[in-house]
N, C-alpha and C positions, 0 to 999 in steps of 0.2 A: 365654566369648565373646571373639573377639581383637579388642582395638581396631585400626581402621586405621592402618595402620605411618604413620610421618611420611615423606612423598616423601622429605625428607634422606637416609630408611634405604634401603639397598638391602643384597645377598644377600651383599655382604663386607664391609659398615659395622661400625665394631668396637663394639655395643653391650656391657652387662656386663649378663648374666641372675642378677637377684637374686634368683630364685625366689618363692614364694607367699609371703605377707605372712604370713601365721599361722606361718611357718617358720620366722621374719628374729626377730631379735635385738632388738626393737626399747628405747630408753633413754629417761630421761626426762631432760633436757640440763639442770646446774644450771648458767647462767650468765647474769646479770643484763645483761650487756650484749646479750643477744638475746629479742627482743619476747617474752612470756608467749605469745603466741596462735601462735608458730613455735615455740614447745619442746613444744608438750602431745599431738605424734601422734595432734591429730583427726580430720583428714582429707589425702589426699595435695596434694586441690585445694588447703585453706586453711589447714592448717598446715604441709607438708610431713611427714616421719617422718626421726627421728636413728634411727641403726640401728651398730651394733658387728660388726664384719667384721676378723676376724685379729687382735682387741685392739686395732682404732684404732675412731675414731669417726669417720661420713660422715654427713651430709645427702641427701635425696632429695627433689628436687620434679621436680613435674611441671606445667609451663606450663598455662595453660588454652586458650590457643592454641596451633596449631602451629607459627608460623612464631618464637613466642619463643623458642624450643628453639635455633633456627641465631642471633637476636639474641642471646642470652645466651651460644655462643660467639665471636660475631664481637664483643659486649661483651668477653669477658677476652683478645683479642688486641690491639684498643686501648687495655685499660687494662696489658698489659705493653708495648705499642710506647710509652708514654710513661713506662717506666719506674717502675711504680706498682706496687705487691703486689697480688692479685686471687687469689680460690679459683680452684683448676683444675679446672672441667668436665669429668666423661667422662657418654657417653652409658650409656644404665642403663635396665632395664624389670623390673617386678616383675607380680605376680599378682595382681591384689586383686579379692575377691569374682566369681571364675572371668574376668574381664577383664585383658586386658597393657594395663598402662599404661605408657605411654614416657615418659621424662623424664629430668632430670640428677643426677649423683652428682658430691658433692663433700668431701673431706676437712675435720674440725675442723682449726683452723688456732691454736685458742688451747694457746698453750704452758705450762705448767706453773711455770716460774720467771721468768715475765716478768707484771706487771701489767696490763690493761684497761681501760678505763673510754671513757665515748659520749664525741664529739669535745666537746658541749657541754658535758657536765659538769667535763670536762677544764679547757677555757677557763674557766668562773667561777672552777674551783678556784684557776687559776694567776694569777688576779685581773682577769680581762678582765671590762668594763662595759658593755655595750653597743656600743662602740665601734669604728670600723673595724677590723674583724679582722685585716685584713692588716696595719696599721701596727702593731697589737697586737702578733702576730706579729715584727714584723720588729724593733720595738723594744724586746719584751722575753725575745724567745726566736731568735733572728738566726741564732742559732750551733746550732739543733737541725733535724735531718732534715727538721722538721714543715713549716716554714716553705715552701722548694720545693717539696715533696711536694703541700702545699697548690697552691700554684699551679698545678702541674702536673694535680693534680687540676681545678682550675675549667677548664683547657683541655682536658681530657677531657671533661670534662661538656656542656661547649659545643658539642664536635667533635659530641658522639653524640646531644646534645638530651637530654640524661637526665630524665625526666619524674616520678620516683616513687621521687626518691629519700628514705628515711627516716633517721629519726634515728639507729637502731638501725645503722643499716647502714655510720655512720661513727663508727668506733671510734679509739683511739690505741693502741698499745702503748708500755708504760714498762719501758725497760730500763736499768740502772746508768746512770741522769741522764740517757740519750737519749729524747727522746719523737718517734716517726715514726708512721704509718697504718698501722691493721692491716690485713689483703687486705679487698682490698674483692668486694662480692658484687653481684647482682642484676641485670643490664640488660636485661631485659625490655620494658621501656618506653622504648625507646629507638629510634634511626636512623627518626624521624617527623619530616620537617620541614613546618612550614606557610610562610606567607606571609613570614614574616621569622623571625630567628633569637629565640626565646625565653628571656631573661633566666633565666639556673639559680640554683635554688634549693637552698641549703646550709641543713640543716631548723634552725632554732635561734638561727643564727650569722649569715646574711647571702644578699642578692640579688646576684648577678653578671649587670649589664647592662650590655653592652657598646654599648646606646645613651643611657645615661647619661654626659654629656659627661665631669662629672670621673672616672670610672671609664678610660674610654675615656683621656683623655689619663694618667693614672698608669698604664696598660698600657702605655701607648704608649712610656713613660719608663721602661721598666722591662726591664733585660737582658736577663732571666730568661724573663721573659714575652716578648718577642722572640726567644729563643730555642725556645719552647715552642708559638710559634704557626707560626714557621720549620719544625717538625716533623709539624705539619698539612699544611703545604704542599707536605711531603715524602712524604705518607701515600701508600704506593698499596694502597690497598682490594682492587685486585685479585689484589695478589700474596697480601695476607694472607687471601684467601677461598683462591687457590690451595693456601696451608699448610695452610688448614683441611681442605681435601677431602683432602688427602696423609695430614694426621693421621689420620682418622676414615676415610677411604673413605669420603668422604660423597658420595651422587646430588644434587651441587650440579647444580641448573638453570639454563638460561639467564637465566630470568627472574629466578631470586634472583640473579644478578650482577649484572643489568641493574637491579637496584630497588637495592642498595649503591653502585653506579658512578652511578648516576643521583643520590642521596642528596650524595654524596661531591662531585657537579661543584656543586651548590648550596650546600651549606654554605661550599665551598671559595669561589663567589662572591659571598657575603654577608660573609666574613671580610676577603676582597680590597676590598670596597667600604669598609670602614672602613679600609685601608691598614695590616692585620695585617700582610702580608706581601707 
């Protein structure tokens, strides 16, 4: 039985046909920085499947909505416009139990002579107490990637309202005394704004509210974060929906421009109203 293609696809969208599932390679993922219940290949909805293609290793899920499929790449365009490592997206359909299911393919990203470990674990290790992260940060590791990277990250997170985001999902990589972000994954739960802008939550580590006064005034005071909220300002969502449809041959609709560009003038004046930019 074929599942209904995602409107995104049309008849020269470049999907990757993985063939039947009973075909596919499938592995069993040893690595502790990623949840038990995403390595065990139970199912495509709730755990995704690691699968081995040409001697690398990729990931497969598949959204349980449709319209997560186009958020989760219009998620790793903003997390490379702000200059942040992210897995890269291609689109991918497999076979399973005579149904095509659609969904995304993405390459392992952990590299073999570099160490990993969760953002949290990270931080006790390196002696952080509870304590404002960022001063943490900036007081006792100034001089390493992690620090802007950080930042740069909570202005993504803001930008897109990241709603679910997990522990698992913020990693560090350590290489010869540098500690920076490893790619980051998932924005499925994202580009949903309500009535005001929703304080983001960094699972472990700390709340970013940017209507908490002292928050609010150490942004304000802060280059980096002027700089980084400056690149919001600059965003144009529609050229990067435009990239995307070029990459993919994707059948973007009006209506999906109209719901990003709509998204995009709100966030932008809720941002404006606290004199981000």
């Amino acid at each position: 039985m074929e599942q209904e293609c995602p409107i995104i696809v049309g008849r020269n969208t470049k999907v990757i046909n993985l063939g039947n599932l009973e075909d596919i390679e499938l592995i069993q993922l040893e690595d502790e920085t990623v949840s038990p219940i995403k390595r065990n290949n139970y199912h495509h909805r709730v755990s995704g499947y690691w699968l081995k293609r040409e001697n690398k290793i990729y990931y497969f899920k598949a959204p349980i909505f449709e319209n997560q499929i186009l958020k989760e790449l219009v998620g790793e365009k903003i997390t490379l416009y702000f200059e942040l490592p992210s897995v890269h997206y291609q689109l991918a359909k497999m076979k399973i139990n005579d149904q095509t299911v659609y969904g995304l393919l993405s390459q392992y990203t952990r590299q073999k002579d570099k160490k990993y470990m969760l953002l949290k674990d990270w931080a006790v290790k390196a002696g952080w107490e509870q304590q404002n992260f960022l001063r943490f940060l900036s007081e006792e590791y100034g001089n390493q990637p992690l620090l802007e990277e950080y930042k740069r990250l909570l202005v993504r997170e803001l930008y897109t309202q990241e709603e679910d985001r997990q522990d698992d999902e913020l990693v560090v990589e350590i290489d010869q005394g540098k500690v920076r972000l490893s790619p980051l994954v998932d924005y499925e739960e994202e580009f949903m704004l309500k009535r005001n802008l929703n304080p983001i939550k960094i699972p472990s580590i700390q709340t970013f509210d940017i209507e908490d006064i002292s928050t609010l005034l150490s942004v304000k005071s802060d280059k980096c974060f002027e700089q980084y909220f400056n690149r919001v300002k600059q965003l144009k969502i529609n050229k990067l929906l435009t990239e995307l449809k070029g990459e993919f041959n994707l059948k973007l609709h009006a209506i999906d421009r109209k719901y990003y560009l709509d998204y995009d003038t709100e966030v932008k004046k809720h941002l404006k109203k606290y004199n981000l930019f």
